[in-house]
DRENVEXMI-613897 format. One record per residue (C-alpha): residue in three letters; x, y, z. Coordinates in steps of 0.5 Angstrom, whole numbers, plus 500, padded with zeros to 3 digits. Example, Ala and Ser with C-alpha at 12.3 -4.5 7.8 and 13.67 -1.06 7.14 Angstrom:
2
ALA525491516
SER527498514
! end
This chain:
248
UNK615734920
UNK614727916
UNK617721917
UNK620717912
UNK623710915
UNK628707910
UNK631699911
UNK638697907
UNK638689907
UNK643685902
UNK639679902
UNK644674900
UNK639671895
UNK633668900
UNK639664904
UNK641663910
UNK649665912
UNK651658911
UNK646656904
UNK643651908
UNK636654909
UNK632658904
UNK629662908
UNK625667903
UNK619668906
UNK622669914
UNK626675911
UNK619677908
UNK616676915
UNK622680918
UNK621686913
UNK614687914
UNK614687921
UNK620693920
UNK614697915
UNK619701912
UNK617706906
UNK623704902
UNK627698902
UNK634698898
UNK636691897
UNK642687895
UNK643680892
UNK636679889
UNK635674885
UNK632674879
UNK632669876
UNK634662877
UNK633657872
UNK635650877
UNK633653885
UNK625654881
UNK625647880
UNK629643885
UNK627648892
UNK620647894
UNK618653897
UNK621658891
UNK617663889
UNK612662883
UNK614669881
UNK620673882
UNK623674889
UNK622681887
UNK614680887
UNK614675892
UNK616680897
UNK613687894
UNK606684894
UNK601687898
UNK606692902
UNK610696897
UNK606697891
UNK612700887
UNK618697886
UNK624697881
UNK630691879
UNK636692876
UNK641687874
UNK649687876
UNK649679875
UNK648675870
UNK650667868
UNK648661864
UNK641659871
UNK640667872
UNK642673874
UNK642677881
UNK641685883
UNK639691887
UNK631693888
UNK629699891
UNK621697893
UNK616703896
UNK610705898
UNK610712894
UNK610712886
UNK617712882
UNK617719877
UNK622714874
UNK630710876
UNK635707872
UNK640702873
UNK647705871
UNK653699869
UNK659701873
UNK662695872
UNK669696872
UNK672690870
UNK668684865
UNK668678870
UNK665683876
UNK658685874
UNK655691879
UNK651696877
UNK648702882
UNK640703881
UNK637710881
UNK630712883
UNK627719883
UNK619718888
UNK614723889
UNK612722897
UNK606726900
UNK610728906
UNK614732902
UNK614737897
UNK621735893
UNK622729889
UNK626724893
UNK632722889
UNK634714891
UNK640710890
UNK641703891
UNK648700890
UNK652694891
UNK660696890
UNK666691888
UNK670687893
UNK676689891
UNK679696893
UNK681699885
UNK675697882
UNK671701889
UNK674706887
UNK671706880
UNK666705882
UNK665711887
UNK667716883
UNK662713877
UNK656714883
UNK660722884
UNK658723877
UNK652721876
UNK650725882
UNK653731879
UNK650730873
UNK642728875
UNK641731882
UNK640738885
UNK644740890
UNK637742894
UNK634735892
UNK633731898
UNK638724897
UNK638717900
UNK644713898
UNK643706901
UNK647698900
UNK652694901
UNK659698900
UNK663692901
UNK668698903
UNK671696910
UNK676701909
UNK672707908
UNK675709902
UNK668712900
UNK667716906
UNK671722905
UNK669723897
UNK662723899
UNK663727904
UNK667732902
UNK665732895
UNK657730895
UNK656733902
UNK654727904
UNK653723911
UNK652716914
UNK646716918
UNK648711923
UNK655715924
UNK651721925
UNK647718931
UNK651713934
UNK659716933
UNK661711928
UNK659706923
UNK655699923
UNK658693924
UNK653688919
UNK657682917
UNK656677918
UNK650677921
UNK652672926
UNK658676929
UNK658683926
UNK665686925
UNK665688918
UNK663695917
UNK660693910
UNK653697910
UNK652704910
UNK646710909
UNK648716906
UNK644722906
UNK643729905
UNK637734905
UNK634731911
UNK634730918
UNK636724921
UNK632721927
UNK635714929
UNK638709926
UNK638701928
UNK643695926
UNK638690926
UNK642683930
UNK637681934
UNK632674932
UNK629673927
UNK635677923
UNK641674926
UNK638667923
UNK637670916
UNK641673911
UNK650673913
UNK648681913
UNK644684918
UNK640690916
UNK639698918
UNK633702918
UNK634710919
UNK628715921
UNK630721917
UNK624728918
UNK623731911
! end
């Protein structure tokens, strides 16, 4: 069987835990020594109207091509932030084309922007299209809820049941409110608690006790999940990172 390596970082904007350091180009570093063929990422920026000229080191272009560039050829950005500087989000980059995404609003409430970011991509390692979710969910408990069954919904409505399907970010659900829907309802599985016996403790980085980032699956075997903590990591973003080898 193929391989196909997938990582899911909140990337806290490109600073570090404290906003002390931007620390950008570390993660980019960080991440193509990781070489997944898909990356979901959460709190990209894209657009900053005062950090473009107060921080030296700030990409000419968006966070998004700078770290895109040279290594993941195909990407895709949906906002689920947006004020008066700019606005943040969710990217899945990859190393095989998109047949199309959308990025869906599931915005419960009109002060909490969030937005799950649905692609499709056609890989050579396997004869069905891969559906990919990228989703950073609400901090509070009621608009979480919204939030899952609007992501149920979708999947009811624009995946095949026998569609590979990867669902990957920060859930912000310590509760683990979306576990038993997902499972009972989708038929999803989380690869870490699938290959470790219970999920990843990822935030913050430094000390991780919180069990904020998931990968959920279905349609594909799962090999070998890792939480990423050790340095350079633990110096980076206030997440720490998982990355899942799943054969198609």
């Amino acid at each position: 069987m193929q391989g196909l390596k997938v990582l899911t970082y909140n990337i806290h904007k490109g600073f570090n835990s404290g906003n002390r350091r931007f620390v950008l180009q570390q993660i980019k570093e960080a991440l193509i020594k990781a070489n997944p063929d898909i990356l979901f990422l959460q709190e990209l920026q894209g657009e900053h109207k005062r950090h473009d000229r107060k921080i030296d080191n700030w990409p000419v272009h968006s966070q998004l091509d700078y770290i895109a560039e040279g290594v993941w050829p195909y990407f895709a950005y949906g906002k689920n932030a947006i004020y008066n500087t700019g606005h943040h989000g969710n990217a899945i980059l990859s190393k095989y084309p998109f047949i199309s995404w959308e990025n869906i609003n599931v915005s419960p409430f009109p002060w909490a922007s969030r937005s799950l970011l649905h692609g499709i991509i056609k890989t050579p390692k396997s004869k069905q299209d891969i559906h990919i979710v990228c989703i950073h969910f609400g901090l509070t408990g009621k608009e979480r809820r919204l939030q899952i069954s609007t992501l149920c919904d979708r999947i009811d409505s624009h995946v095949p049941q026998n569609s590979p399907l990867l669902i990957a970010g920060d859930f912000n659900d310590w509760r683990g409110q979306a576990d038993r829907l997902f499972h009972d309802h989708l038929n999803l599985q989380e690869v870490f608690r699938e290959t470790h016996g219970c999920y990843a403790h990822t935030f913050p980085s430094w000390l991780p006790f919180l069990q904020m980032d998931r990968i959920y699956f279905r349609g594909l075997s799962p090999v070998s999940c890792e939480r990423l903590t050790h340095t350079p990591w633990n110096r980076l973003s206030d997440h720490a990172p998982l990355a899942a080898l799943f054969n198609l």
